[in-house]
C-alpha positions in Angstrom: -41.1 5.3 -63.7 -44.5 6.9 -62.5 -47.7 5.2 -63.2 -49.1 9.1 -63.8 -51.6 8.7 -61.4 -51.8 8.7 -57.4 -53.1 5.9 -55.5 -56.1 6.3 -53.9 -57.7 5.9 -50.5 -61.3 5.9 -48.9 -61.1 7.7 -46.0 -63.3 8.9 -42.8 -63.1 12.6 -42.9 -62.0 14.1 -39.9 -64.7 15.7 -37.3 -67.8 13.7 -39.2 -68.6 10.7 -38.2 -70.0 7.9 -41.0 -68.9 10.3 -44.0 -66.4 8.4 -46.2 -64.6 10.4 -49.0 -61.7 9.2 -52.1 -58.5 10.8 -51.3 -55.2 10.9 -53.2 -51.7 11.0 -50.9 -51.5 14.7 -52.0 -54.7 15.3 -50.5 -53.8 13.3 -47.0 -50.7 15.2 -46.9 -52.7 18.1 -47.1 -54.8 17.5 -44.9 -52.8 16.2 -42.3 -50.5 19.9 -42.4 -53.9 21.1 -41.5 -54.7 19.4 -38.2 -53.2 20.1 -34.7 -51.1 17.4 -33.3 -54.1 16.4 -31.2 -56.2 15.8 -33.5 -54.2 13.6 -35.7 -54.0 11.8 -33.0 -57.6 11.3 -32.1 -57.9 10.3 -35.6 -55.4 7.9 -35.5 -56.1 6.6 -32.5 -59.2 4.2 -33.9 -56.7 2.6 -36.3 -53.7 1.9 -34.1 -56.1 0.3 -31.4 -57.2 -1.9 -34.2 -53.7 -2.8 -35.5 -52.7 -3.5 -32.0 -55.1 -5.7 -31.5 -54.5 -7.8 -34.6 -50.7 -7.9 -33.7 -51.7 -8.9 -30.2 -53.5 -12.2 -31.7 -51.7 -13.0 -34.2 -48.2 -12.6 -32.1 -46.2 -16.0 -30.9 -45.0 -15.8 -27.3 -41.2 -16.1 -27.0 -38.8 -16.0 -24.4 -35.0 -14.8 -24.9 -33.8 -17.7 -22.5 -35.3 -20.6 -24.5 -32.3 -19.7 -26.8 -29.3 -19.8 -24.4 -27.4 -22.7 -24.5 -27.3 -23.7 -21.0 -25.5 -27.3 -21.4 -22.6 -24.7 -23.0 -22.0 -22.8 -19.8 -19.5 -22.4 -17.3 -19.1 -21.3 -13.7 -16.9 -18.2 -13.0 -13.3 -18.6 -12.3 -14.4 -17.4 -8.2 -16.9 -20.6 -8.3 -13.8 -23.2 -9.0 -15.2 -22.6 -12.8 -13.4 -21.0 -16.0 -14.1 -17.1 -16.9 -15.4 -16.7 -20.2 -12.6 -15.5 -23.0 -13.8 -13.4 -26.2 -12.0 -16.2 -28.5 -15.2 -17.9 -26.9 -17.1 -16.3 -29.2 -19.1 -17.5 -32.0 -19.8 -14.2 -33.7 -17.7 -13.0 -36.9 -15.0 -10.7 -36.2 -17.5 -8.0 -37.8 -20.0 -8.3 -34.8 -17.5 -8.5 -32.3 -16.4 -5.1 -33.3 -19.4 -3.3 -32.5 
């Protein structure tokens, strides 16, 4: 059920630098139908640096090969080893499908 009212944003209005104005989502939309593809993204390019940078510090290094269970593995048949079989698998039958 709608609230009957928009939420509502402060905003740095496009082309002037320091001016601030209240915008409902109509008016972004509106706005943003008005500008070239360029200059949405000059706009935009301020805020995604920003987020970037927060995601860059707050992110936790990882590394895909930490999670293989090495102790688990096998050579190939060609090394005197056995070849992996599907049955191997650990997945449900709904992931081995796709």
């Amino acid at each position: 059920m709608s609230s009957g009212r928009e939420d509502f944003w402060l905003m740095r209005w496009p082309g002037t630098p320091g001016r601030v104005v209240g915008m409902t989502a109509t008016d972004v939309i509106s706005l943003t139908e008005k500008m070239s593809g360029a200059d949405l993204l000059s706009e935009l390019e301020s805020v995604a640096a920003a987020e970037v940078d927060r995601h860059m510090k707050a992110a936790v290094d990882w590394h895909p090969h930490d999670y293989v269970p090495w102790d688990d593995g096998r050579n190939f048949a060609f090394l005197g080893g056995v070849d992996w079989d599907p049955e191997q698998s650990q997945l449900s039958e709904t992931a081995r499908r796709r």
